[in-house]
N, C-alpha and C positions, 0 to 999 in steps of 0.2 A: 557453389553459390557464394559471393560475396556480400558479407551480412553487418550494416552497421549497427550498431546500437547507442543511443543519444540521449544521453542522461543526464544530470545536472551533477549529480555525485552517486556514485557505489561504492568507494572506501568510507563508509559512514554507519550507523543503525540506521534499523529501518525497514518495513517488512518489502516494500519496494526494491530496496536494493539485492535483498535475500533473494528473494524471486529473479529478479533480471540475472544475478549469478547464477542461480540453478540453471535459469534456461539457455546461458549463453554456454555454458559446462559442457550441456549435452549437444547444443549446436556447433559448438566446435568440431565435435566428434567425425562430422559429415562434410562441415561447410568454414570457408575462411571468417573468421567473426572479429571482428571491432566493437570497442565500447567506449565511446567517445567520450569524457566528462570535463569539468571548469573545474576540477582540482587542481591540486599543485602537486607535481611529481613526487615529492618527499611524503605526500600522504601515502602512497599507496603500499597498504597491506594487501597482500593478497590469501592471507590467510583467515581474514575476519569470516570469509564465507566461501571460502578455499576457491578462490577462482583460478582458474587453468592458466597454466602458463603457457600454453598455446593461444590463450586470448592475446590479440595487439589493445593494449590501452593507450588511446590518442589524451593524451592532457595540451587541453584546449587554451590559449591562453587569450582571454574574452579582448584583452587590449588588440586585439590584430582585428577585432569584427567589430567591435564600439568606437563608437567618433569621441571626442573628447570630451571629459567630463565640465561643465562648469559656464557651457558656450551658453548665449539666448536659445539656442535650440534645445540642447539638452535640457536647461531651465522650464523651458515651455510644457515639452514630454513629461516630465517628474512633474506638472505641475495638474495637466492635463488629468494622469495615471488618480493622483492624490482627489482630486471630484470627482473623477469617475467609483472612487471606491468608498468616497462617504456616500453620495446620492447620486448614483447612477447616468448623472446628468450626459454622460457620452453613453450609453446605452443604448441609443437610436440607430436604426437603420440608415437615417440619413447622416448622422457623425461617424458612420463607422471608420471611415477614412482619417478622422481626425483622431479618435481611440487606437486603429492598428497601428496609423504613425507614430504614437506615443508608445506602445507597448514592442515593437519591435520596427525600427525605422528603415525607409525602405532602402537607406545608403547599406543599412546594416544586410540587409537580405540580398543584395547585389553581392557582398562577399561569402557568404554561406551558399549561395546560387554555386557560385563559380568555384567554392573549395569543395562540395559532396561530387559536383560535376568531375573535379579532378581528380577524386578518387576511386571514380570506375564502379561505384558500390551496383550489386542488384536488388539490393531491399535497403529503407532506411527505417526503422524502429525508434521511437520514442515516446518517453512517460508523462501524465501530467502537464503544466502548462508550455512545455516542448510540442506538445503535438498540434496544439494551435499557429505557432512557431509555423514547424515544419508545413501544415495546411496552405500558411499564406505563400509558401513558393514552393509549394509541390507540382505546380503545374509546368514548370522549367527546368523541374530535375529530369535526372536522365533513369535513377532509380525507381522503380516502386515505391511508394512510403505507407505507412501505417500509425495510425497513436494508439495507445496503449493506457487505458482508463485504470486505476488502482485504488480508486475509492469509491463508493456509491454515489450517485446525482448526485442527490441533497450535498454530499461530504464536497463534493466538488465545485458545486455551483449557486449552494445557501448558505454556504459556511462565510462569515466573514475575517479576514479579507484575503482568503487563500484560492492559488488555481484561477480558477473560471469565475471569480464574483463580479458583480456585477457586469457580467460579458454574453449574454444571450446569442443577443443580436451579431456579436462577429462569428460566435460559435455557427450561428444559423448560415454565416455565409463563407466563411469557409472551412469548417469540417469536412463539407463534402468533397474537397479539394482530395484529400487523403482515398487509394486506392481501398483503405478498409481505416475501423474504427472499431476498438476493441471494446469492450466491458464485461464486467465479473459475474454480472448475471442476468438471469430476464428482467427482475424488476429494471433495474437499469436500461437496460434496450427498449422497456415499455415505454417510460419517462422521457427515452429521448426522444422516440419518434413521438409520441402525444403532446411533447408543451415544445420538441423542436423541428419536430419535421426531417431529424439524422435517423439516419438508417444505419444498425451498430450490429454487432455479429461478439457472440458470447464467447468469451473462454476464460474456464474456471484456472486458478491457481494450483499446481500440484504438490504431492507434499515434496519437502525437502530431501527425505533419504527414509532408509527403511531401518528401523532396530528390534532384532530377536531378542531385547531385555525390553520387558515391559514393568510401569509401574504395580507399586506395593498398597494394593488396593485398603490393606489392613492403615496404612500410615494414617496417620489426622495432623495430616499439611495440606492447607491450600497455596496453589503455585501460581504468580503472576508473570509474563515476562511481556515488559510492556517498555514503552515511554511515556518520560514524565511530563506529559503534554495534558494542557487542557481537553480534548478529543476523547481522550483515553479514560477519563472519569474517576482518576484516582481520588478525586474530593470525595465521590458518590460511593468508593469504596471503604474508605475509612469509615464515614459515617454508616454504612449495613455492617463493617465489620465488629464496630463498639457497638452496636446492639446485638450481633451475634456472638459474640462474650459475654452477655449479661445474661445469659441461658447454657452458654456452656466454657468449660473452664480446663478444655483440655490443648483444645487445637491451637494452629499456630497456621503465620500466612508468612510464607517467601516473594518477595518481590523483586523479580532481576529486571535490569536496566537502567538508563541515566538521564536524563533532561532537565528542562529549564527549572521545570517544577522540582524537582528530585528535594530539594530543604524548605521548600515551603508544605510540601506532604510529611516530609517525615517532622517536622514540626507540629503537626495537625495531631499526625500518631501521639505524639509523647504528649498534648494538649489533651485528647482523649482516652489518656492512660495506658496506653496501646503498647507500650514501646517494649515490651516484655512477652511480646506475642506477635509483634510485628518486623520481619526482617529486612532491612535495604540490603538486595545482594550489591548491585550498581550491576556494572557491565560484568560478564564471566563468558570469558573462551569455552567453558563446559560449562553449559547447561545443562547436558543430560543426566547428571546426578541430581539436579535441580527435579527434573520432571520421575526420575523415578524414585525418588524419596518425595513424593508428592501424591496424593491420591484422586485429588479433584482440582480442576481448572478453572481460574474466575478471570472473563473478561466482561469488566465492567461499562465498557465504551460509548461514547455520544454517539458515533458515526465510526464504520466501518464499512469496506470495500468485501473483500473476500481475505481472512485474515490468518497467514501462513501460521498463527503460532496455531489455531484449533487443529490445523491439519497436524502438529510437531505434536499437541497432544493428545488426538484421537490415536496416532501412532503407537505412542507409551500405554496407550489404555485407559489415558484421563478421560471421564465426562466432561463436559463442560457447561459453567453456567454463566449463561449472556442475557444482556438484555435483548429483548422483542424487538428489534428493531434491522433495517435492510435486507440484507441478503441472509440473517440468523437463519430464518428456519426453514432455506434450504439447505444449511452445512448444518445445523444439528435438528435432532429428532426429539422434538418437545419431551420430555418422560423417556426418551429409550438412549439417546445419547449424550443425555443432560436437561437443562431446564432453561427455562426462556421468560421471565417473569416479565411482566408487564415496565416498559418506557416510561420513565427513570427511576422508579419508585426503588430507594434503598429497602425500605421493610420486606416488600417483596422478593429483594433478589436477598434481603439476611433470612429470609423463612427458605428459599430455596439452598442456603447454604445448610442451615440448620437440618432441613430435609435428609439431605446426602451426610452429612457427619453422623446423621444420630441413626444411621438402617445403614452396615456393612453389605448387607446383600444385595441391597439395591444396588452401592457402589459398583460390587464385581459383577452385574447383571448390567447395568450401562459400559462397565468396562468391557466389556466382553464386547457389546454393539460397536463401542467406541472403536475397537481395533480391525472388525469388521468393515467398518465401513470407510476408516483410510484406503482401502484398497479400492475405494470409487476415484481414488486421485492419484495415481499411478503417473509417475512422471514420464515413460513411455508413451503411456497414449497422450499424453497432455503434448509431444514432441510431435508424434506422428501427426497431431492434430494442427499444429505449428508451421511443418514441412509441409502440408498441405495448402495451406495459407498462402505460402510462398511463392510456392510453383502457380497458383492462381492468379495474385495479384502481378508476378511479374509475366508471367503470358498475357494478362490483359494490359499490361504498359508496351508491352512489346506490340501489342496489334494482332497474339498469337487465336 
């Protein structure tokens, strides 16, 4: 089978891109696979998440699919796009035409029509605001097509001004364009068919890879690997983390990754006295000394999909503690695979930290569950569950 994949970037962070490398790794194994993205050739590492070199990576260059920049029309679109996302004002059923015009124009869609067309594919795959993209001319491909949801509702569709905001109403008319439409979990699938009438079909995230060194349950480090994104709550963690120093005076927290925020947090640390207990890794190729010199996992986050790092540390044997919020407490077990403290309250998640540092037994009694139940996300069946998908959606394009 011939398999594209339609991404915006995978040489970049990101739990999105991690995932799409994993699964494109193991799809290659069976099937010819592409991975289309709008980078520029000189980015591409293929070692940030070891993607195959049996992968074709297509680098897209947008100037062959966009009209020019600067004309009354483009003027009109950017300007269109910009009220639609402070007040919804194109958000109507009867504007939709004037919202998809702006968001991807129909000159534009004539030439991505006729370039998937020419490349023979039998599935098209893509993430995020691509998959609305790909919905408005799925009906004229010659592939199957699919999108591929990577955050929860809310994270997708209330979050301002990212993905899907302000956009309901073209969601409602053409998602369904797309032979399938993924998402990370049932609440997700609930949400869409109740506020949109999409009918969405579940599949979870798998972990990454399997390691026989597990963490050192005895350590008193907490491990983050996150971005330094607003999303991601690292305000809400500093402020739980200086109240959980003021009760214990041993532990210490590692922080790996980089973003926008990365010196406006660790400003906050050294503000809050922190900076002698708190580490910026920034980005690191080895993480895994990170997670097993670490005994407990904190993701503090606004919004989250299904989030590859829990799966990297139920693997090592980390528990983890998250906030209550999305798809949480179907990936972890309230008390057995960590802790879930109540949306957004810092005290609550610094008393759940406190918890786990100050009772060793508990730790290696969640650790123990923690490792366990990695093996609910076995990237086998997550594949098989995939190739099945496939062979589906493209018999029912075909008319099989």
């Amino acid at each position: 089978m011939k398999i594209c994949i339609w991404i915006t970037k995978i040489f970049d962070l990101g739990g999105t891109k991690r995932v799409v490398s994993l699964l494109a790794n193991e799809l290659v194994k069976e099937h010819e696979v592409t991975i289309m993205t709008y980078e520029d050739r000189f980015r591409e590492d293929r070692t940030m998440y070891h993607l195959s070199e049996d992968i074709n990576v297509d680098f897209i260059d947008n100037s062959q699919f966009v009209n020019k920049h600067h004309t009354p029309a483009f003027c009109a679109r950017y300007l269109v796009k910009k009220l639609n996302d402070r007040s919804g004002l194109f958000n109507k059923k009867s504007l939709n035409s004037i919202l998809a015009e702006a968001i991807f124009p129909k000159k534009t869609r004539e030439k991505w029509v006729e370039y998937f067309n020419s490349q023979d594919y039998d599935v098209i795959l893509t993430t995020a605001s691509l998959s609305l993209r790909l919905a408005m001319i799925a009906p004229r491909l010659k592939a199957a097509t699919i999108g591929w949801q990577h955050n929860c509702y809310d994270g997708y569709l209330h979050v301002k001004p990212v993905v899907f905001w302000q956009q309901e109403n073209l969601l409602q008319q053409y998602l369904p364009n797309l032979d399938r439409y993924i998402v990370l979990s049932d609440y997700d699938k609930r949400d869409y068919m109740e506020k949109l009438g999409i009918d969405c079909e579940v599949k979870i995230n798998p972990r990454s890879f399997v390691s026989e060194k597990k963490c050192d349950v005895k350590s008193k480090r907490f491990l983050m690997a996150t971005r330094f994104v607003y999303a991601k709550g690292l305000d809400l963690m500093m402020e739980s983390f200086e109240e959980f120093c003021k009760e214990d005076s041993e532990w210490e927290l590692d922080i790996i990754g980089d973003g926008d925020l990365f010196d406006q947090i660790r400003a906050d640390a050294k503000k809050r006295h922190l900076e002698k207990r708190v580490h910026f890794v920034g980005y690191t190729n080895e993480p895994e000394k990170y997670y097993l010199n670490s005994s407990v996992f904190l993701l503090p986050s606004r919004w989250e999909g299904w989030p590859m790092v829990i799966m990297e540390a139920f693997e090592f044997g980390l528990p983890v503690i998250a906030y209550h919020m999305g798809a949480m407490d179907l990936i972890i077990d309230d008390g057995k695979t960590g802790f879930l403290p109540e949306a957004f309250d810092p005290h609550k998640f610094a008393q759940a930290m406190l918890k786990l540092a100050h009772d060793e037994e508990l730790r290696a009694r969640m650790s123990a569950n923690a490792i366990a139940k990695s093996d609910d996300f076995s990237i086998d069946k997550a594949v098989k569950e995939w190739d099945g998908l496939f062979e589906r959606v493209v018999a029912k394009k075909r008319g099989k």
